[in-house]
C-alpha positions in Angstrom: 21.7 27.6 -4.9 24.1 24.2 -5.4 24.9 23.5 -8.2 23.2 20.3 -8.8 19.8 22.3 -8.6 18.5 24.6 -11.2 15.9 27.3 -9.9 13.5 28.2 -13.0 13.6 31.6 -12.5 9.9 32.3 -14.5 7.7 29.8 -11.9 10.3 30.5 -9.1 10.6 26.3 -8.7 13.9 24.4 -7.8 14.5 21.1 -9.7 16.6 18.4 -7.9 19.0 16.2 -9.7 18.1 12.9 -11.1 16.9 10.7 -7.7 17.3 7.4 -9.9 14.9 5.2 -11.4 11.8 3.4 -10.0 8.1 2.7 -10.3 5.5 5.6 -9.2 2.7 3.4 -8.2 0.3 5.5 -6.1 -3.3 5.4 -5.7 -5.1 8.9 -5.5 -7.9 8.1 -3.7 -5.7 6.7 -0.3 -2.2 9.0 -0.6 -1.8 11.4 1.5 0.4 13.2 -0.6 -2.7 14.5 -2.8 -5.0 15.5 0.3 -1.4 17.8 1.5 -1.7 21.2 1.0 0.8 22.6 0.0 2.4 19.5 -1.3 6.0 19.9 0.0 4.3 19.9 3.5 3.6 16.0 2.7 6.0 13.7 4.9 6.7 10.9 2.5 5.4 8.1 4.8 2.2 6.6 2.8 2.9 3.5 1.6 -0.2 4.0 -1.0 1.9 6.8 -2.6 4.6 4.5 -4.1 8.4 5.2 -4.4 8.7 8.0 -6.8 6.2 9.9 -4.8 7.6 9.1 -1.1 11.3 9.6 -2.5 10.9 13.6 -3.4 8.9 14.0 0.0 12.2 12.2 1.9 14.8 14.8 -0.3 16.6 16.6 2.2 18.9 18.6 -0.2 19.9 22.5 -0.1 18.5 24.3 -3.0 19.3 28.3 -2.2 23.0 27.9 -1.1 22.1 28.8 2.2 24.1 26.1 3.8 20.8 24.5 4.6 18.8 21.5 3.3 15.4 21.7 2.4 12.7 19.2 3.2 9.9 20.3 0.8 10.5 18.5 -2.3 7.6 16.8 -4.1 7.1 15.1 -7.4 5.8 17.7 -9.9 2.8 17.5 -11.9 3.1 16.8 -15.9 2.0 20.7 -15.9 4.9 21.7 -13.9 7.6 19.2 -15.7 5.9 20.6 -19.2 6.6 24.5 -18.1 9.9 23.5 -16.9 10.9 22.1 -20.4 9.1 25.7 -22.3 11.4 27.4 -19.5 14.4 25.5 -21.0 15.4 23.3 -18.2 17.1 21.5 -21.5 18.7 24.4 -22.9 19.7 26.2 -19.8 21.1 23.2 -17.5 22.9 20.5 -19.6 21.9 17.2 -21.7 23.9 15.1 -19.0 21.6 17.0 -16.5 17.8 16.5 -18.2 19.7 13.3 -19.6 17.8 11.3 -22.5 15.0 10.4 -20.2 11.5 10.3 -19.0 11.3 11.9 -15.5 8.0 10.7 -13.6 5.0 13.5 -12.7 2.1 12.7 -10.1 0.1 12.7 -12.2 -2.4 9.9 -13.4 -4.2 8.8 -16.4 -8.3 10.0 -16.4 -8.9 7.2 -18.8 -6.9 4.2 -16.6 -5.8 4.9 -12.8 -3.0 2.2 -13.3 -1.0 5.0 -15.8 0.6 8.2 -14.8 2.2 11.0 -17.2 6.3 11.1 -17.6 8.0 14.4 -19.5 10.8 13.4 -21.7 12.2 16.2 -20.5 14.9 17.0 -23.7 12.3 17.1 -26.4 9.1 17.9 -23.8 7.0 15.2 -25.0 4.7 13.3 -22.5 2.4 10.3 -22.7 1.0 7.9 -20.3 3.5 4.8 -19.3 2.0 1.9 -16.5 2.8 3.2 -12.8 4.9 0.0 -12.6 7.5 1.2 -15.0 10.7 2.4 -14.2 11.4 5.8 -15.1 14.2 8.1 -14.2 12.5 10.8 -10.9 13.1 14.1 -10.3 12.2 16.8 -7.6 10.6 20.2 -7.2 10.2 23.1 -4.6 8.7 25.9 -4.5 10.9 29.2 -3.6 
């Protein structure tokens, strides 16, 4: 594993570093990326799935140490970004590493499709932001 991943070794997932900050405007109904199964299998080319979405399917990064890059990457679910913080991403990794910021999920709003769910990943709080909002991104794979 490189250092700049941290494999939560209770679910098994790898968690990239920060990918920066953007929008995560997708629409459910046309992205391919929710009709993928598994999700890591999802190639990142969907213009309905919005940048934060399209940029973990693109991560080429090696998360084992094997000397080779991984192409799997997706953008977690709130549910997965909330275990990660009980799992103590925080506690375990450093602050500069969760940093002081909301990291996008794929996961939308049931009351208004133009929100999606962020984890504040320090304190595990989560509430609905507009898709259009910049928020920090990061990455998971599964092992």
């Amino acid at each position: 594993m490189t250092p700049e991943v941290w494999k939560d070794e209770r679910t098994g997932l790898y968690w990239s570093p920060r990918q920066g900050s953007m929008s995560n405007e997708f629409t459910i109904i046309t992205c391919d990326f929710f009709t993928t199964t598994p999700r890591g299998n999802y190639s990142g080319s969907d213009p309905d799935c919005g940048n934060a979405i399209n940029t973990c399917a693109t991560l080429s990064l090696d998360a084992d140490g094997d000397g080779t890059n991984e192409t799997d990457w997706y953008l977690p679910t709130q549910i997965e970004m909330m275990q990660a913080y009980i799992d103590g991403i925080y506690a375990v990794t450093n602050k500069d590493w969760v940093t002081e910021n909301n990291f996008w999920s794929s996961t939308e709003s049931k009351s208004n499709s133009g929100d999606a769910y962020p984890v504040y990943l320090s304190h595990g709080y989560t509430y609905f932001y507009f898709k259009t909002d910049t928020l920090s991104t990061r990455c998971v794979r599964r092992g």
